[in-house]
VOPAGU-2260 file (C-alpha; in pm, 1 decimal, decimal comma):
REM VOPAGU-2260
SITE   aa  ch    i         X         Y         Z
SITE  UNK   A    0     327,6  -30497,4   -1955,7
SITE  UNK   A    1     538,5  -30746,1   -1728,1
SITE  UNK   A    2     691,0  -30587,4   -1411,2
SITE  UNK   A    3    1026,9  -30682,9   -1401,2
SITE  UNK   A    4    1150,3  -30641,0   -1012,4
SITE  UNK   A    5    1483,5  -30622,9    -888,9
SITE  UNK   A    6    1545,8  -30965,9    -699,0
SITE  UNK   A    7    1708,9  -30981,2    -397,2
SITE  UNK   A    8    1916,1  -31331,6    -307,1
SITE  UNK   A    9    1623,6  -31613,9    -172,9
SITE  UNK   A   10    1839,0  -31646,7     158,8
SITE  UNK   A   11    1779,2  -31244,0     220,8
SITE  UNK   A   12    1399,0  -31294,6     153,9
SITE  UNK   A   13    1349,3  -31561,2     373,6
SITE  UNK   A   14    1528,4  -31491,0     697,6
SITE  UNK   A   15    1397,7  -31146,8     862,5
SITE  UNK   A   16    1774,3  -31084,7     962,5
SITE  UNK   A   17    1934,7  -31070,5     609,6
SITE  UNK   A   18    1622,5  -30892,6     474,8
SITE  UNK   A   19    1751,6  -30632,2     780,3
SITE  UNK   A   20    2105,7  -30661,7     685,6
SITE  UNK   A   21    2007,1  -30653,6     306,9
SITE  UNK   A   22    1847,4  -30308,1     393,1
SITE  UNK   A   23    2119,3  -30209,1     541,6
SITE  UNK   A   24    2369,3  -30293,5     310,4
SITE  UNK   A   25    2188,9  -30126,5      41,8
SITE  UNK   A   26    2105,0  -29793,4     206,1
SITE  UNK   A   27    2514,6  -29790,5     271,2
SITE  UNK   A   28    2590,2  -29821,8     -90,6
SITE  UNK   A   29    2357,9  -29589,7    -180,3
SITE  UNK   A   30    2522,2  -29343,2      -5,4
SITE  UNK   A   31    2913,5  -29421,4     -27,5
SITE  UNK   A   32    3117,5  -29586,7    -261,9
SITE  UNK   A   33    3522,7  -29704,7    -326,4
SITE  UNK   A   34    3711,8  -29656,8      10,7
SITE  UNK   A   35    3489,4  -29536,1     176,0
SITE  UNK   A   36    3281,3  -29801,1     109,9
SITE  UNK   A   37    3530,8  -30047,0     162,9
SITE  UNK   A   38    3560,9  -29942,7     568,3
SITE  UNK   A   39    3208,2  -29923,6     578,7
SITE  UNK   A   40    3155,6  -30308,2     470,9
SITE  UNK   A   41    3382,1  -30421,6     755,7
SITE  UNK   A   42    3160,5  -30180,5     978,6
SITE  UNK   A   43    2878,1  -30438,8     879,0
SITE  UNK   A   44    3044,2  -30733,9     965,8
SITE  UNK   A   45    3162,2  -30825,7     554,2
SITE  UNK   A   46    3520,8  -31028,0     682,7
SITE  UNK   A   47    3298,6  -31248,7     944,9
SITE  UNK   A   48    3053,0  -31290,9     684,3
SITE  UNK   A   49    3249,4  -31386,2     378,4
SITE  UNK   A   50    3435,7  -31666,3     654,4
SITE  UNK   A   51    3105,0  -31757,3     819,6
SITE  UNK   A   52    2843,4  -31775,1     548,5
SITE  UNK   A   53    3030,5  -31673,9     217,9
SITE  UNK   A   54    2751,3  -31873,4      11,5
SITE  UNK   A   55    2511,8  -31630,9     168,3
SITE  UNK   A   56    2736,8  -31307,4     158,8
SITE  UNK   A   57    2916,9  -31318,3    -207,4
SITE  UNK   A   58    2538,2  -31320,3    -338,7
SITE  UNK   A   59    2396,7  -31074,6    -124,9
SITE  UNK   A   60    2684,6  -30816,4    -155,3
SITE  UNK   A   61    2772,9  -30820,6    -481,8
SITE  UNK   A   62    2418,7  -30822,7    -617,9
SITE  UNK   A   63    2405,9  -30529,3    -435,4
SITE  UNK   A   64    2673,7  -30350,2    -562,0
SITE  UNK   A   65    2611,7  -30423,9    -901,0
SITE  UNK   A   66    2207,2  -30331,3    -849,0
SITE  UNK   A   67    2341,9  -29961,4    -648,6
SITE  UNK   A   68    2629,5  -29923,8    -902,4
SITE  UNK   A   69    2808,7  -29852,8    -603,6
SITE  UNK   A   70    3175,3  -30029,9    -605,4
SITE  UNK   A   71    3429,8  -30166,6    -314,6
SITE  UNK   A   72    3727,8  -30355,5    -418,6
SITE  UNK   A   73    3609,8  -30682,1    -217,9
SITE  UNK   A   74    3678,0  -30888,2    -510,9
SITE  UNK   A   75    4037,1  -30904,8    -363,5
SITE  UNK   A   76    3891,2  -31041,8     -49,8
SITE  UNK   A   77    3700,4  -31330,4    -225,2
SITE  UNK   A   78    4005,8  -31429,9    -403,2
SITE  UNK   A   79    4251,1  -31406,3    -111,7
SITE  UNK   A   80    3984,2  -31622,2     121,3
SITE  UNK   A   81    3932,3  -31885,0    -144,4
SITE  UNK   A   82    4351,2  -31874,1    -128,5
SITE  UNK   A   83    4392,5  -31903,5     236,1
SITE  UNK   A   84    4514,6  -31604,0     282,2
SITE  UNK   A   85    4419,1  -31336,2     484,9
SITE  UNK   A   86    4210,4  -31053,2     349,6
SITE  UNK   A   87    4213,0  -30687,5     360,2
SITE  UNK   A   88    4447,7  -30641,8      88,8
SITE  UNK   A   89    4517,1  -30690,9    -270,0
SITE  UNK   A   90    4599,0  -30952,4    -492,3
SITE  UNK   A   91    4700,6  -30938,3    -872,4
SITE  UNK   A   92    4372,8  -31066,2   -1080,0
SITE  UNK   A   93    4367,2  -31259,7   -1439,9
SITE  UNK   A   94    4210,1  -31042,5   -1672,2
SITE  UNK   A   95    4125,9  -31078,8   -2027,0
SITE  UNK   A   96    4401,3  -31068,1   -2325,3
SITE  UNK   A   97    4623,4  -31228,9   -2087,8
SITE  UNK   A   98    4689,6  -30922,2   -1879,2
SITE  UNK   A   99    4670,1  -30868,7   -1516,8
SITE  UNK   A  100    4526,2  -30582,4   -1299,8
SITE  UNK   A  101    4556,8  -30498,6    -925,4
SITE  UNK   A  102    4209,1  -30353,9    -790,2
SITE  UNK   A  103    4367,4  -30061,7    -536,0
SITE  UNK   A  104    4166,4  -30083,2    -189,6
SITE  UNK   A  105    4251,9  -29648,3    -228,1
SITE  UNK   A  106    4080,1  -29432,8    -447,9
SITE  UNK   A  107    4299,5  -29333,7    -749,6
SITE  UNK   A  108    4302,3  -29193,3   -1076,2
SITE  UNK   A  109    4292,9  -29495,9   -1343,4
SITE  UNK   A  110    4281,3  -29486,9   -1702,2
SITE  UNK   A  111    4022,3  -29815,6   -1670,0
SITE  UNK   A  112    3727,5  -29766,1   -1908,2
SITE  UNK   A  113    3527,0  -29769,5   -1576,0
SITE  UNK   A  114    3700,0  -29445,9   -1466,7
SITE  UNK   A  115    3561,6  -29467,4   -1113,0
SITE  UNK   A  116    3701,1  -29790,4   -1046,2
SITE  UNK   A  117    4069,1  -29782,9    -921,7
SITE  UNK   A  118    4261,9  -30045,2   -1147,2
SITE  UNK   A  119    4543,6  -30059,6   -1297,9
SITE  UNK   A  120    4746,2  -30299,1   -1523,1
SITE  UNK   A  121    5042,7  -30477,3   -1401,8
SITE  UNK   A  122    5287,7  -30636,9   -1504,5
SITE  UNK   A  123    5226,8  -31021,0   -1408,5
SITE  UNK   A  124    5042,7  -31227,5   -1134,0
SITE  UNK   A  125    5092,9  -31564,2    -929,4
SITE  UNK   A  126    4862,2  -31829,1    -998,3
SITE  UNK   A  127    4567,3  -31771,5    -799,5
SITE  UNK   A  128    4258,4  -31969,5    -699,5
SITE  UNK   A  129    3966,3  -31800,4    -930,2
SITE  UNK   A  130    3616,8  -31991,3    -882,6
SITE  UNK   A  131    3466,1  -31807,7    -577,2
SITE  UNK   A  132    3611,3  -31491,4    -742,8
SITE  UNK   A  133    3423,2  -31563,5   -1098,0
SITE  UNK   A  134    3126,1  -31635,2    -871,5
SITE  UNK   A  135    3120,9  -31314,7    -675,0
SITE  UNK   A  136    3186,9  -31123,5   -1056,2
SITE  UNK   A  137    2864,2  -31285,6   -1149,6
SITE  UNK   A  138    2671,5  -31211,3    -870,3
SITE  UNK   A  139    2806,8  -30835,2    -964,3
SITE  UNK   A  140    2720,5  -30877,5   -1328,9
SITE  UNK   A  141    2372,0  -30959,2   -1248,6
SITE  UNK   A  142    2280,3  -30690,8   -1020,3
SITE  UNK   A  143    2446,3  -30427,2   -1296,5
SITE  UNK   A  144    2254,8  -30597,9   -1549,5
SITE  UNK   A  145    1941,9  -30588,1   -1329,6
SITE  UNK   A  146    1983,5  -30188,6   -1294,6
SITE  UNK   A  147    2031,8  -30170,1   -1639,3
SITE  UNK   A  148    1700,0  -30311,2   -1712,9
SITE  UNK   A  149    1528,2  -30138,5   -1436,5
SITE  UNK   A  150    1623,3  -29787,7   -1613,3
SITE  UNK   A  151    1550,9  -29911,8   -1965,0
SITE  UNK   A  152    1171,7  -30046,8   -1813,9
SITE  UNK   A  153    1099,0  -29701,5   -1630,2
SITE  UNK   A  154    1186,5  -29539,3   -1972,2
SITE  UNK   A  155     933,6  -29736,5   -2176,3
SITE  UNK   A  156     654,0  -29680,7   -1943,2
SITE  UNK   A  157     791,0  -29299,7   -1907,8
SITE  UNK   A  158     819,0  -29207,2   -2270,6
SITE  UNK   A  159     560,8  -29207,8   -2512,9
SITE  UNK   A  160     509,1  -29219,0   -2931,5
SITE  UNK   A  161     169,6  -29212,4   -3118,5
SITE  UNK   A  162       5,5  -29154,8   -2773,5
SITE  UNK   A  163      95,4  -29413,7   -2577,2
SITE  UNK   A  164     374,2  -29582,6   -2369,4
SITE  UNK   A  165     675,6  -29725,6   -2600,9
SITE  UNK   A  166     644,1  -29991,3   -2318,7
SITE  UNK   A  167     332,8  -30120,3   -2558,1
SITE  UNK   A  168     517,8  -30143,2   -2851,3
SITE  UNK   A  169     611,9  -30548,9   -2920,8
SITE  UNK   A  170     949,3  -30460,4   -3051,3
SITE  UNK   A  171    1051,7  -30274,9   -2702,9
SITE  UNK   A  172     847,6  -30565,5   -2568,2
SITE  UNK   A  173    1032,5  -30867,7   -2711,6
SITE  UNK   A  174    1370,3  -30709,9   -2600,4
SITE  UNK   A  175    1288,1  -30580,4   -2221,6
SITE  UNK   A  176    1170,4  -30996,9   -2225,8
SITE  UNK   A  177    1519,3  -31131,7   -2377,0
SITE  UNK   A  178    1702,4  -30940,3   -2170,2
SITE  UNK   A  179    1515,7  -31060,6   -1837,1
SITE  UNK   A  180    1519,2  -31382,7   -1931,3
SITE  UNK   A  181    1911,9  -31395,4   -1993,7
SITE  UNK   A  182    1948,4  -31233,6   -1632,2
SITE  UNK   A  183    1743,1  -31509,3   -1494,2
SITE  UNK   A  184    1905,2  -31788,6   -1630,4
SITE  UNK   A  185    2269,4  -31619,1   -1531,3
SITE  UNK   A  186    2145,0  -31610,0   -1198,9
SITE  UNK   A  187    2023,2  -31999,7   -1176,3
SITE  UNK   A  188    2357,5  -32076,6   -1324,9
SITE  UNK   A  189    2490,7  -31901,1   -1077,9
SITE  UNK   A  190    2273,5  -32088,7    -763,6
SITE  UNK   A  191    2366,7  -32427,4    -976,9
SITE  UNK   A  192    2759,9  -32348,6    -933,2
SITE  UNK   A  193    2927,9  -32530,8    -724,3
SITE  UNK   A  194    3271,2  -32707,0    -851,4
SITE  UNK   A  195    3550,1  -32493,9   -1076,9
SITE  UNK   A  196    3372,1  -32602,0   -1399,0
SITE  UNK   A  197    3024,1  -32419,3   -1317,2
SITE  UNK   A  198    3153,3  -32125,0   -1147,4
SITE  UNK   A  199    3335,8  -32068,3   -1542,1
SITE  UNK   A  200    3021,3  -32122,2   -1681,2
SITE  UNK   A  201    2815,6  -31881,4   -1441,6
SITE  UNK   A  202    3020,6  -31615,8   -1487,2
SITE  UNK   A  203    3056,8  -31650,9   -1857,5
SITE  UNK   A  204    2641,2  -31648,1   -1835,9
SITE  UNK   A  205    2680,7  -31342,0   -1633,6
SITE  UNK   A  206    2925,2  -31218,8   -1880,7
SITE  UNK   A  207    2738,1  -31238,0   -2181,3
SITE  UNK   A  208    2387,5  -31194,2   -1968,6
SITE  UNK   A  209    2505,6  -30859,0   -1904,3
SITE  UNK   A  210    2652,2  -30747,7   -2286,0
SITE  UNK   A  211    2280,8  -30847,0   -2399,9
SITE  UNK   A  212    2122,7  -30600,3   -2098,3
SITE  UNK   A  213    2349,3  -30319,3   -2238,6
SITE  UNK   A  214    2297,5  -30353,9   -2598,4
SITE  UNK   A  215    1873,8  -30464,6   -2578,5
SITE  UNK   A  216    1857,8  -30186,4   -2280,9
SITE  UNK   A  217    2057,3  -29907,0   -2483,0
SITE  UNK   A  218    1783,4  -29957,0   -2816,3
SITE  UNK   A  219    1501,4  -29922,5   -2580,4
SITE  UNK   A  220    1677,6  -29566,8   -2455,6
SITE  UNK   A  221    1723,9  -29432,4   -2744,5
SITE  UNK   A  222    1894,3  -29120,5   -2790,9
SITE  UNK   A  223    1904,4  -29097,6   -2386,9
SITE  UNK   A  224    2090,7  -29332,4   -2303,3
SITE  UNK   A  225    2395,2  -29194,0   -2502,0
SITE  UNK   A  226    2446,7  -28882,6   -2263,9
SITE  UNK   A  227    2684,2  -28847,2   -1994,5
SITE  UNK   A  228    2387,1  -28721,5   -1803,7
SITE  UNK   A  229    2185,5  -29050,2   -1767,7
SITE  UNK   A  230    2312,7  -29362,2   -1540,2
SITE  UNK   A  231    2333,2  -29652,9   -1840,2
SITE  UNK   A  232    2694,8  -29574,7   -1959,6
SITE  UNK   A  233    2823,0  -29596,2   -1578,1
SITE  UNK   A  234    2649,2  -29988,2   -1577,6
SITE  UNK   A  235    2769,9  -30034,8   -1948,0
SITE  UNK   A  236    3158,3  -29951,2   -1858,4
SITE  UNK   A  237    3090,3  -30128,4   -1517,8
SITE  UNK   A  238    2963,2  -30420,9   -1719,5
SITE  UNK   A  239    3256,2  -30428,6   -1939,7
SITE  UNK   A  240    3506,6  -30402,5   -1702,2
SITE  UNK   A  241    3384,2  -30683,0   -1477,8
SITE  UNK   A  242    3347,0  -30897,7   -1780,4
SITE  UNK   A  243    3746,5  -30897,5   -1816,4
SITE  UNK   A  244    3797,9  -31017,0   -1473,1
SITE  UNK   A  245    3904,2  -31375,3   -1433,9
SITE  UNK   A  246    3844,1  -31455,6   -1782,3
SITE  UNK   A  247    3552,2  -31292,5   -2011,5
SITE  UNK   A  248    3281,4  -31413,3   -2149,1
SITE  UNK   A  249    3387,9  -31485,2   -2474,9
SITE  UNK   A  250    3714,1  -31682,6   -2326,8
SITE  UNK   A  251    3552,1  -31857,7   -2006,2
SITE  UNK   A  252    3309,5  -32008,2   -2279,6
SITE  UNK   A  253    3599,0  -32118,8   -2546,8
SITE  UNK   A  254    3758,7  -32260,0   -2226,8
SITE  UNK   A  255    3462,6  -32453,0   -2130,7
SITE  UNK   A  256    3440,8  -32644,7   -2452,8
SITE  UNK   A  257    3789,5  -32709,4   -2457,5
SITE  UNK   A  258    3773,4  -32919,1   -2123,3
SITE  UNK   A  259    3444,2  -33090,0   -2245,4
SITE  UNK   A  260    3642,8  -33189,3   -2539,5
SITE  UNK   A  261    3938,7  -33305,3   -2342,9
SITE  UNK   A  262    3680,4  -33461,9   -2153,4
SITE  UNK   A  263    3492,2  -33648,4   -2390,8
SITE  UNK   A  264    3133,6  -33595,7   -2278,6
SITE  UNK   A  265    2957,3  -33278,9   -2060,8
SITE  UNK   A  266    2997,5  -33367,8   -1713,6
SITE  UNK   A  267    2622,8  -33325,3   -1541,9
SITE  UNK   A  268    2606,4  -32966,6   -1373,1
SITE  UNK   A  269    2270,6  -32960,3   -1188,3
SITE  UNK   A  270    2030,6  -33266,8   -1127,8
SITE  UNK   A  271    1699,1  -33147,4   -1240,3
């Protein structure tokens, strides 16, 4: 059986100082979550790090989040730094079906699917930069999709049929291998994004990365994986919600062809 491990961004692995502030990061979101978590990030230095070394923060941070299922509504401060703008507050966000939300930086009843997240519909939005924003969803999307598979690999080498691990059986197999390989390639999309046209098409990858994880990862399950009492339908809703933001999946990739059409030919994305 492959080991699938959780990945942590290259930059973190390499430099002995991330890897520390990658530790700490982690333990903190293991631990506290929404506004609470929120202070906490600018306890650990998130506002110097998002101006200083955002290519190294988004990644680090929201992978994070998405891998802890913790949540902190620093989405607002991607979008509002790619703006100009100051951050530390909130800005109205695209989100699919031509709707907009506001991500509250105060924890709040919301009738989101994600019930722990504190969004809420409203009634329009300015026009808003979006690409570091769709990048920093991805990042998300990944690390949610990542903890996904991590509790759908534990329960095929857990549970057992005929007298031996389901984690032997090619069917669960095949899928535990589809799913990592459509979080891998969301993540080098992700690495490869660097203009307004890639950062669509990572997080559309992310997007629909993620949808596989939940349905591939909620088969191997089984019955499990239905009940409030197990951790997949927090990722799943998580997954879903984060998927609307700044265009989903579906949309980001219709709106992709659209300006290759316009275009006349794919513009080149990554020199292999």
């Amino acid at each position: 059986m492959t080991t699938y491990k959780t990945a942590q961004p290259n930059a973190a692995a390499l430099d002995p100082e991330l890897g520390l502030l990658a530790d700490a990061l982690r333990k903190t979101m293991e631990t506290t979550t929404g506004a609470a978590l929120d202070a906490a990030l600018v306890e650990l230095g998130w506002p110097e790090m998002l101006a200083e070394m955002p290519e190294v923060a988004i990644p680090l941070v929201f992978g994070l989040l998405g891998e802890t299922g913790a949540h902190a509504p620093v989405v607002n401060d991607v979008v509002l730094a790619e703006a100009g703008s100051g951050i530390g507050s909130t800005v109205p966000l695209p989100y699919t079906g031509n709707r907009w939300i506001e991500w509250s930086r105060h924890d709040r009843d919301t009738e989101a699917l994600d019930a722990e997240l504190p969004v809420a519909v409203v009634e329009s939005g300015s026009s808003i930069p979006v690409s570091a924003g769709r990048r920093a969803l991805g990042w998300w999307l990944v690390g949610t999709s990542r903890a996904m598979l991590d509790l759908a690999r534990t329960h095929a080498l857990d549970r057992t049929q005929f007298g031996k691990p389901i984690a032997g059986f090619q069917a669960v197999r095949h899928r535990l291998a589809e799913t990592f390989v459509a979080i891998e390639g969301a993540e080098a999309t992700l690495h490869a994004a660097t203009d307004d046209l890639g950062s669509l098409l990572a997080k559309a990858a992310a997007g629909r990365a993620a949808i596989l994880t939940a349905r591939h990862c909620q088969q191997v399950l089984g019955g499990i994986g239905f009940t409030a009492e197990h951790d997949l339908h927090r990722h799943i809703r998580r997954a879903l919600v984060l998927d609307g933001m700044l265009g989903s999946s579906r949309e980001l990739t219709r709106e992709a062809g659209a300006i290759i059409r316009a275009g006349g030919s794919a513009p080149r994305l990554v020199n292999l």
